[in-house]
TIBATOR-476841 format. One record per residue (C-alpha): x, z, y; residue in one letter; residue number from 1. Coordinates in Angstrom, 3 decimals. Last residue first. Example, Ala and Ser with C-alpha at 12.3 -4.5 7.8 and 13.67 -1.06 7.14 Angstrom:
REM TIBATOR-476841
<<13.670,7.140,-1.060>,s,2>
<<12.300,7.800,-4.500>,a,1>
***
This chain:
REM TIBATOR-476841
<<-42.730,14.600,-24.164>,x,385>
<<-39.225,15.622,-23.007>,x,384>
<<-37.490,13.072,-22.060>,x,383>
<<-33.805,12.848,-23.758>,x,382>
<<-33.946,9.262,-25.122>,x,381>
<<-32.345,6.608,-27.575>,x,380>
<<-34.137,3.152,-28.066>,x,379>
<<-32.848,0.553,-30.098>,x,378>
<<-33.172,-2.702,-29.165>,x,377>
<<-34.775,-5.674,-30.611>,x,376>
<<-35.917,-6.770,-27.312>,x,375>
<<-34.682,-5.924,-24.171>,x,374>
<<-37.259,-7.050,-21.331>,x,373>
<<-40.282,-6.328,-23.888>,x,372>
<<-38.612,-3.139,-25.061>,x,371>
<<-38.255,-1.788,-21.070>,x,370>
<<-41.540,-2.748,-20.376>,x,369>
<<-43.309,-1.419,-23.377>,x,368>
<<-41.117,2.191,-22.349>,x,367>
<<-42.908,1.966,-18.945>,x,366>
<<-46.469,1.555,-20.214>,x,365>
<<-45.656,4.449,-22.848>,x,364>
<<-44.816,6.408,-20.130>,x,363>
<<-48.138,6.129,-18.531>,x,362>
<<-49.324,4.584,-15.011>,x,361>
<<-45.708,2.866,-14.684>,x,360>
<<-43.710,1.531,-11.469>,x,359>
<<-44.713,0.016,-8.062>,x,358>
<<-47.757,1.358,-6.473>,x,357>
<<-50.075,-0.740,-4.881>,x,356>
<<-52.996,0.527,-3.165>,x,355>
<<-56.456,-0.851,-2.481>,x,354>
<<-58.266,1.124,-5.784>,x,353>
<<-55.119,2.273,-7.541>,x,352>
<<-53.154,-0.945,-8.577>,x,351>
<<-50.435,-1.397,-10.783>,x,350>
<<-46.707,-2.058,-10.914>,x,349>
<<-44.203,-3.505,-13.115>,x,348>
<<-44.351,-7.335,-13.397>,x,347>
<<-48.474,-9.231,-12.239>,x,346>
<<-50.494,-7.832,-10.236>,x,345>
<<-54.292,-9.727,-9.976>,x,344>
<<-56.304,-9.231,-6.784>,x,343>
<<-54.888,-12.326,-5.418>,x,342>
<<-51.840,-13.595,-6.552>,x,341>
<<-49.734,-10.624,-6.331>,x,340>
<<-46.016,-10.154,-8.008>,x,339>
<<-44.112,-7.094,-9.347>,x,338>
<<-40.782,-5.375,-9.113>,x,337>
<<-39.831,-2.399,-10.634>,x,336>
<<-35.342,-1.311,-9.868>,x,335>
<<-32.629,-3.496,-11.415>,x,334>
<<-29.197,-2.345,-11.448>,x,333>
<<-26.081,-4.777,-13.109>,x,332>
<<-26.923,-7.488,-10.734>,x,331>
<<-26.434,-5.563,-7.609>,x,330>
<<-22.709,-4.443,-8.380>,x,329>
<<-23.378,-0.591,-7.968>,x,328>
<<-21.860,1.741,-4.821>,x,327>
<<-21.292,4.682,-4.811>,x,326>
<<-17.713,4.236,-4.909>,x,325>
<<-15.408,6.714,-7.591>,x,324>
<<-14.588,3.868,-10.059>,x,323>
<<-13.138,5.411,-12.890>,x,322>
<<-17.078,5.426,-14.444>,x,321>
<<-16.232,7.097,-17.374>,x,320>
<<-17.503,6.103,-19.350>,x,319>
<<-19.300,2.607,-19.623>,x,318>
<<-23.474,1.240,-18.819>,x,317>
<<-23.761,-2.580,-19.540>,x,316>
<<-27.217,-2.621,-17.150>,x,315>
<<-28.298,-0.239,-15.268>,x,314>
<<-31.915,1.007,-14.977>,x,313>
<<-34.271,2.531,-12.324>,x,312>
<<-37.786,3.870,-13.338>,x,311>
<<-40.763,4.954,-11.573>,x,310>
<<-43.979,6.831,-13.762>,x,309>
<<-47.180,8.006,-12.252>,x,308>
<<-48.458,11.223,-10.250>,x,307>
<<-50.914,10.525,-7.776>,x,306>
<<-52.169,12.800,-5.019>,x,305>
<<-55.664,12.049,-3.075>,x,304>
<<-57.096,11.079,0.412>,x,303>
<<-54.889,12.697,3.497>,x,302>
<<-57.076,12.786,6.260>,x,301>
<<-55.273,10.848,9.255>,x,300>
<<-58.130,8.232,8.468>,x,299>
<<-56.738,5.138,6.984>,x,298>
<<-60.503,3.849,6.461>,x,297>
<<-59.468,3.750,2.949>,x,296>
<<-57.938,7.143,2.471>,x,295>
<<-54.307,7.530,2.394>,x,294>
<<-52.873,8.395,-1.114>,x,293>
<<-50.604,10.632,-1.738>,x,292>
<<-47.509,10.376,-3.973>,x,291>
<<-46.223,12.139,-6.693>,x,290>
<<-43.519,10.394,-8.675>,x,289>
<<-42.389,11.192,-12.039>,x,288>
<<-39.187,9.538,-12.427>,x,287>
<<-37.378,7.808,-15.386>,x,286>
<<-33.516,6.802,-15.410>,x,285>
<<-33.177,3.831,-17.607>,x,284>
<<-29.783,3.254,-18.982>,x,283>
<<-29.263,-0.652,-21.072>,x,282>
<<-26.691,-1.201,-23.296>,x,281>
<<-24.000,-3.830,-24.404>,x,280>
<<-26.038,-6.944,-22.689>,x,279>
<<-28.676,-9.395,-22.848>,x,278>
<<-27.242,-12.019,-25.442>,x,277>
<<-27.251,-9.790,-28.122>,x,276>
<<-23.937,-10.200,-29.899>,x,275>
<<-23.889,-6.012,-31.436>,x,274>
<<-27.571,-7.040,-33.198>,x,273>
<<-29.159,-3.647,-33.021>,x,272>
<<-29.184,-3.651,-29.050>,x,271>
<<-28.757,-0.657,-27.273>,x,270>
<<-31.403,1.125,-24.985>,x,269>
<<-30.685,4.532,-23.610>,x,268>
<<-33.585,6.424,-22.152>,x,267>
<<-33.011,8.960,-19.368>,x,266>
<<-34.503,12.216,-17.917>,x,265>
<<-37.214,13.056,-16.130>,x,264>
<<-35.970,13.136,-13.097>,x,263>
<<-38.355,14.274,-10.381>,x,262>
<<-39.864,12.651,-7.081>,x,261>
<<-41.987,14.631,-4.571>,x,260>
<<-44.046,13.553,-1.552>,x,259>
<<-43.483,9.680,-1.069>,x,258>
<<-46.414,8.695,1.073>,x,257>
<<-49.355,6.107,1.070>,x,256>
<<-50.316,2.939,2.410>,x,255>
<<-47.515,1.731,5.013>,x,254>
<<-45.205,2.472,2.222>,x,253>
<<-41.267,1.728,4.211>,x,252>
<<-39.938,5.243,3.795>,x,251>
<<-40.860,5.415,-0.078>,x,250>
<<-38.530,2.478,-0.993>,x,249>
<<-35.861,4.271,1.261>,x,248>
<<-36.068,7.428,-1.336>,x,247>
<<-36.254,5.339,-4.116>,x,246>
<<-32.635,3.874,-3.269>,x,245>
<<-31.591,7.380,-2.700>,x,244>
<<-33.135,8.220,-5.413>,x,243>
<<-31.282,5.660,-8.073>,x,242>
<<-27.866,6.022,-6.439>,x,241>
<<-27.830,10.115,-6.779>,x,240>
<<-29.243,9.481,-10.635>,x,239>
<<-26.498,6.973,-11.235>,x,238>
<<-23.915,9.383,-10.045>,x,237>
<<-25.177,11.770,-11.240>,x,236>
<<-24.381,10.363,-14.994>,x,235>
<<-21.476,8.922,-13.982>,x,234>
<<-20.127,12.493,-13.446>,x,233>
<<-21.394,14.261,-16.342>,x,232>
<<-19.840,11.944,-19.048>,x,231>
<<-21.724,9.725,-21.091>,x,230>
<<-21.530,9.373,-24.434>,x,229>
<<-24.013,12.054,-25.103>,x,228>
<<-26.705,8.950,-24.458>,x,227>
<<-25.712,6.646,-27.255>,x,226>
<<-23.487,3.889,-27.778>,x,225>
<<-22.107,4.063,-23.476>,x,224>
<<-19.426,0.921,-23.340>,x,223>
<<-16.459,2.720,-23.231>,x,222>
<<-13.968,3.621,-20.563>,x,221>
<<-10.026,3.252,-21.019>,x,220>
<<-9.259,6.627,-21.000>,x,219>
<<-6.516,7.073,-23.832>,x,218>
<<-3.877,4.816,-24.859>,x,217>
<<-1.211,6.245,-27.117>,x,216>
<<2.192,6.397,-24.913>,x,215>
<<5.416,5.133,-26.117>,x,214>
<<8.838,6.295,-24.365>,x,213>
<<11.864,3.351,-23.422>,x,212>
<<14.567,3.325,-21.587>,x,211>
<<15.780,7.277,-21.485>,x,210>
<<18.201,9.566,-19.699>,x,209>
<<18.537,7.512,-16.469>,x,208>
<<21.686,7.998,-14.208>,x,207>
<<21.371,7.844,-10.646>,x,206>
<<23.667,6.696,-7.781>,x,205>
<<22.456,3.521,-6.547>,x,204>
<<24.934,1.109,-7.891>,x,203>
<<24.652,3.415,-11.310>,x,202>
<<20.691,2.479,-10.916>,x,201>
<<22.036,-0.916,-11.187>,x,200>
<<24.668,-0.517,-13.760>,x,199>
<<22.473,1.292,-16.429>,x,198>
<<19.692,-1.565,-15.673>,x,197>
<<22.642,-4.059,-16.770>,x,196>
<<23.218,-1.796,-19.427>,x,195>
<<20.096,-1.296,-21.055>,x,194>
<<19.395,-5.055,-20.864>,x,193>
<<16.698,-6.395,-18.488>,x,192>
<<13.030,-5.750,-17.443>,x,191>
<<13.611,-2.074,-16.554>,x,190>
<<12.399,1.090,-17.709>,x,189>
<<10.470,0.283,-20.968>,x,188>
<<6.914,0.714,-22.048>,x,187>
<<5.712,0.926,-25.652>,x,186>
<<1.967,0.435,-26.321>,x,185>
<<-0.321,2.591,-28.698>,x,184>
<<-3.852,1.713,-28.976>,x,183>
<<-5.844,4.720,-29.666>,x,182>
<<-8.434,3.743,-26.731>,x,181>
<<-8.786,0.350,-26.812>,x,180>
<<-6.805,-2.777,-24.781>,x,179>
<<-7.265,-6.340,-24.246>,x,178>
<<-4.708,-5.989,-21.505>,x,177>
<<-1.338,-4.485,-20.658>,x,176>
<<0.902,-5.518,-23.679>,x,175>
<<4.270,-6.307,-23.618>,x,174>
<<5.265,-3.351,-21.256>,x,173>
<<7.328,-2.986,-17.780>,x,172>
<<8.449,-0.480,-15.456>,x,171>
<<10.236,-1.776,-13.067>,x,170>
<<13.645,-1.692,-11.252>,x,169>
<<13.797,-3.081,-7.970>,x,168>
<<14.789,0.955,-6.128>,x,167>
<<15.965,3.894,-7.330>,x,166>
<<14.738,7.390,-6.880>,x,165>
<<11.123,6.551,-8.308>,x,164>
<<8.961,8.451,-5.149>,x,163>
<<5.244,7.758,-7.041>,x,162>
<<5.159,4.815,-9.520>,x,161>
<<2.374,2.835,-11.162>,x,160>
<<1.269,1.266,-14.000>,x,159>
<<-2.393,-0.461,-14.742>,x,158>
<<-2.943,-1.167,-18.233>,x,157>
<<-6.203,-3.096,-18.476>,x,156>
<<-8.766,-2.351,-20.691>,x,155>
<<-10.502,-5.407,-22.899>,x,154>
<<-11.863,-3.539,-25.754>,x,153>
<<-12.950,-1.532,-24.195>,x,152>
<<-13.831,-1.899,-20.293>,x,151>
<<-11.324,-2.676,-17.560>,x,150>
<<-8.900,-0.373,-15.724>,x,149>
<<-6.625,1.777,-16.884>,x,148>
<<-4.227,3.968,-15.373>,x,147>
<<-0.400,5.528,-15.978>,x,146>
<<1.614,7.448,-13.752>,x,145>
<<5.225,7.037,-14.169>,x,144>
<<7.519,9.002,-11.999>,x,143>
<<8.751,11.110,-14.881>,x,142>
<<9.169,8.530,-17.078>,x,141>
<<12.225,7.785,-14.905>,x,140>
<<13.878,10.775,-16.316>,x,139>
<<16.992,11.532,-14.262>,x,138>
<<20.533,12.008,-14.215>,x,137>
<<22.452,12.338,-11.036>,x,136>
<<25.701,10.142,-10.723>,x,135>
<<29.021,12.605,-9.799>,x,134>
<<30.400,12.332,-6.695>,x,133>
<<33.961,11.531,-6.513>,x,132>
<<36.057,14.210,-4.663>,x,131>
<<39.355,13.737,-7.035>,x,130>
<<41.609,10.563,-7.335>,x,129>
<<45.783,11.578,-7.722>,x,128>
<<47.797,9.325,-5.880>,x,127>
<<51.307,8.637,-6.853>,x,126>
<<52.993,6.677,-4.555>,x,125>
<<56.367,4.173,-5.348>,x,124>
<<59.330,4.998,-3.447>,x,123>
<<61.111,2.461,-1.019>,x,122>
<<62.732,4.207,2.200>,x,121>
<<62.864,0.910,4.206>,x,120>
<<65.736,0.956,7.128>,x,119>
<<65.072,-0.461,10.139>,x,118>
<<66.796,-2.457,13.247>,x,117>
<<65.165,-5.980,12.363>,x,116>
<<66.294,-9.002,11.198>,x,115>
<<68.123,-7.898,8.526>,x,114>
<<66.344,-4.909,7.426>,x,113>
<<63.639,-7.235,6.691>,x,112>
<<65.127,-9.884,4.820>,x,111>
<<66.629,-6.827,2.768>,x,110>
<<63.088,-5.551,1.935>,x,109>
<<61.603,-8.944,0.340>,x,108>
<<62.207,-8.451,-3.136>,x,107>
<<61.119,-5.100,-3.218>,x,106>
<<57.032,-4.881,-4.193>,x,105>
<<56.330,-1.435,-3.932>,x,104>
<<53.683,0.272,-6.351>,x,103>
<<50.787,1.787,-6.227>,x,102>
<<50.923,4.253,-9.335>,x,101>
<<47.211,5.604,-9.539>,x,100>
<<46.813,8.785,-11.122>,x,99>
<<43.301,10.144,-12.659>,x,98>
<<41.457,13.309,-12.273>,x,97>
<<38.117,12.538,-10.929>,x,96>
<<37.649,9.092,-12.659>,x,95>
<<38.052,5.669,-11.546>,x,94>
<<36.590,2.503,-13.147>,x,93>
<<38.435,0.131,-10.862>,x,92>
<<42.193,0.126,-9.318>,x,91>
<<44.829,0.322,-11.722>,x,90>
<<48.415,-0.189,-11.384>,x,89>
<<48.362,-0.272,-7.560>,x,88>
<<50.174,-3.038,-5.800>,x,87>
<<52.692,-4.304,-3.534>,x,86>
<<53.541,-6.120,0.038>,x,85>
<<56.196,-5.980,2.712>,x,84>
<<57.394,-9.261,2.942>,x,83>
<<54.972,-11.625,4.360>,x,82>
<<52.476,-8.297,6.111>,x,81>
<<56.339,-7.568,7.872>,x,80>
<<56.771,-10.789,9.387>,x,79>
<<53.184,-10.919,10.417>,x,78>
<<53.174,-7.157,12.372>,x,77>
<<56.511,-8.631,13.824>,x,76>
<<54.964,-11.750,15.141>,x,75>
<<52.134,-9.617,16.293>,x,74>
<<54.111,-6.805,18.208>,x,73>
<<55.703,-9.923,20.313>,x,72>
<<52.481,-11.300,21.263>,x,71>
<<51.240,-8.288,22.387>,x,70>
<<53.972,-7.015,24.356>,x,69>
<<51.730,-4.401,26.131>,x,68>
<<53.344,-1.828,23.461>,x,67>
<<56.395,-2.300,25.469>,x,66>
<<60.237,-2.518,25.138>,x,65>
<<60.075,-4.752,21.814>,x,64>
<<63.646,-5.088,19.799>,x,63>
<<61.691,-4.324,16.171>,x,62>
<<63.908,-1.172,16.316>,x,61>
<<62.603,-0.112,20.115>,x,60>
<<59.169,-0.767,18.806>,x,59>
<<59.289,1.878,16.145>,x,58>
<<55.522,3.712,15.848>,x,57>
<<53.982,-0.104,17.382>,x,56>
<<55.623,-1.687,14.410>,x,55>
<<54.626,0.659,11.601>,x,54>
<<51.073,0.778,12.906>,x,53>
<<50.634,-2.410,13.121>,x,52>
<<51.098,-3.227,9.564>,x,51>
<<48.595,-0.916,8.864>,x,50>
<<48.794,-1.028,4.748>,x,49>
<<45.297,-0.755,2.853>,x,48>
<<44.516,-0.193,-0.379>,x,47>
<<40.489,-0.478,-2.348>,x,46>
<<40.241,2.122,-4.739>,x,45>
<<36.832,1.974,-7.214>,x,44>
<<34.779,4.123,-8.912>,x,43>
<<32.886,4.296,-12.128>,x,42>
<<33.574,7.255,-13.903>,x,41>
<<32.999,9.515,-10.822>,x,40>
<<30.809,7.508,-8.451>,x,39>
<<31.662,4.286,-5.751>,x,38>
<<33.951,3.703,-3.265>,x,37>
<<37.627,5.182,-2.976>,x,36>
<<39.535,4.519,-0.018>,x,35>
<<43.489,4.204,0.102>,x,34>
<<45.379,4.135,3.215>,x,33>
<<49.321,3.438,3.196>,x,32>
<<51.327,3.623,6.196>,x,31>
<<52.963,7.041,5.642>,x,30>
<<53.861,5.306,2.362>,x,29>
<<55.654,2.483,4.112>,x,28>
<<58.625,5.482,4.731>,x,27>
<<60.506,3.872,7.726>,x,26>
<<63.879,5.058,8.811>,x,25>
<<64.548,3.499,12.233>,x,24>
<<67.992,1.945,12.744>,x,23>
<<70.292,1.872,16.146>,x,22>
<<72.019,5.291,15.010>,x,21>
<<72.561,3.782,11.602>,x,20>
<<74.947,1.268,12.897>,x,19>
<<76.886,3.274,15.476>,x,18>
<<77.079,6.036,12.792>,x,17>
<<78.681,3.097,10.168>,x,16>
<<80.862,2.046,12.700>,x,15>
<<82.279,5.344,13.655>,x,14>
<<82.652,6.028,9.782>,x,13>
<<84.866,2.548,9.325>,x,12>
<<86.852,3.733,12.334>,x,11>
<<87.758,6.881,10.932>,x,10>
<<88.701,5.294,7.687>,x,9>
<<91.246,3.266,9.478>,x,8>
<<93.020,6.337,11.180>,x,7>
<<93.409,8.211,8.464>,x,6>
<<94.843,4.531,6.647>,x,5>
<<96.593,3.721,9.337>,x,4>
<<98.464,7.818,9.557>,x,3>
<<98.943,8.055,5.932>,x,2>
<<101.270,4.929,6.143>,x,1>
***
């Protein structure tokens, strides 16, 4: 009796070595890639399982002789993807530091080691997330520059941004016109909810710090109230305009020639009723010109020198000019201009014997002209008399 029964168990062990010798041992977590996308705190694990893989490492045990056996390798890469399956426990708003559990799904390992020559080591993976980058915090005030345009008390807010780190997210503000100086005006980074603009510049890996920072509005120019009003730099520029205009006036007198021209100064006419129709303010730069007189038979004998009075003024004068052209808008300058009929002159020039000469004898002449064009104006000057 003890002999069938030795001899019984060691045909049951033969069997089970000529079973297991014909089986591949497969570990599916060799076969399992995980990627992680995104920034620490906010990250996410996408799984994959190469199917193909696991068939092409143990073709003998899925009963293929080649790896040219296409066809064959993809019926077995499909059997497997139907019943060889499972799932991580968590899979979005990753940290450095945490543990994901994927996890086997079971119920269809014994089809598989059925029709095939394997056996399915089943363990669920722990895998622990680390190497996430970190989002970089930032001020986004920083790469605000703010500028105005416009005159008060109708400025402009003009905003603008130099090398912002994110991208389609604004800078935006209620208010950006009919603006004075002292004003104060919140703007806000972004033009949606905190969050929302949180999770975009997330997507883009940045953090900002603040959403919101007021400013007090300062530099929006002025109309010009009296002469110390305005700033050194429109002021030359207005004088450089005003000669260099004179300068090709005096280039085209067939009857006498420009030899010196000096600034007198200026004369700053505002209007005592703040609704006068003519303007805000009126700047009149005065020069005394000298210029000599050919003789009447236009002999190349120079006749005489004559000093007398030229004047260019502009119209609606602010500060600072933020406009850095040379150029003026041609209705807001207006330089003397006269009419003939006959021997009569008639606007702001005179006559000295033949010769015309466009401007002011005295500078009483030239400040009549400037009251009778702006009337009911004050008048505030800085020529010495």
């Amino acid at each position: 009796m003890k002999k069938i029964i030795l001899k019984l168990a060691v045909l049951l062990l033969a069997t089970a070595i000529l079973v297991s010798c014909g089986r591949a041992e497969i570990d599916p977590n060799n076969y399992l890639k995980i990627s992680l996308n995104g920034l620490d705190t906010a990250a996410s694990a996408d799984f994959d399982i190469d199917y193909e893989k696991i068939v092409t490492d143990n073709l003998r045990s899925f009963g293929i002789k080649t790896s040219d056996d296409k066809n064959s390798i993809n019926r077995a890469v499909e059997m497997i993807a139907a019943h060889l399956c499972g799932s991580p426990d968590k899979a979005s708003m990753l940290s450095n530091g945490d543990v994901i559990i994927f996890q086997w799904d079971r119920s269809g390992i014994e089809e598989l080691e059925q029709t095939y020559k394997i056996k399915l080591s089943i363990t669920d993976k722990e895998i622990t997330v680390c190497d996430l980058k970190e989002a970089i915090h930032f001020d986004p005030f920083d790469y605000l520059t703010i500028d105005y345009s416009g005159v008060e008390p109708n400025g402009e807010l003009l905003l603008k941004t130099d090398a912002l780190p994110v991208m389609d997210i604004p800078f935006t503000a209620r208010y950006t016109s009919g603006l004075s100086n002292g004003d104060r005006i919140k703007i806000h980074f972004g033009n949606s909810s905190q969050n929302e603009t949180t999770k975009k510049c997330f997507e883009q890996g940045f953090v900002p710090d603040c959403f919101e920072k007021t400013y007090i509005v300062n530099g929006v120019p002025v109309y010009v109230k009296e002469l110390d009003d305005i700033d050194k730099e429109s002021y030359e520029k207005m004088d450089n305009y005003a000669q260099e205009e004179l300068q090709k006036l005096g280039a085209s007198w067939p009857d006498k020639k420009l030899c010196d021209m000096k600034l007198l100064g200026a004369e700053l006419y505002t209007p005592a009723d703040i609704n006068a129709k003519w303007g805000k303010n009126v700047l009149c730069f005065v020069y005394q010109i000298t210029a000599d007189i050919k003789s009447s038979d236009n002999s190349k004998k120079h006749g005489k020198n004559l000093d007398y009075y030229y004047f260019t003024y502009f119209i609606n004068v602010f500060s600072p000019d933020n406009n850095k052209s040379t150029e003026f808008p041609a209705e807001k300058v207006v330089f003397p201009s006269y009419s003939q009929f006959y021997d009569s002159i008639y606007g702001d020039a005179f006559k000295d014997g033949d010769v015309i000469c466009e401007g002011c004898q005295t500078l009483d002449e030239l400040r009549k002209t400037m009251v009778d064009c702006f009337e009911n104006s004050i008048c505030e000057t800085n020529i010495a008399e």
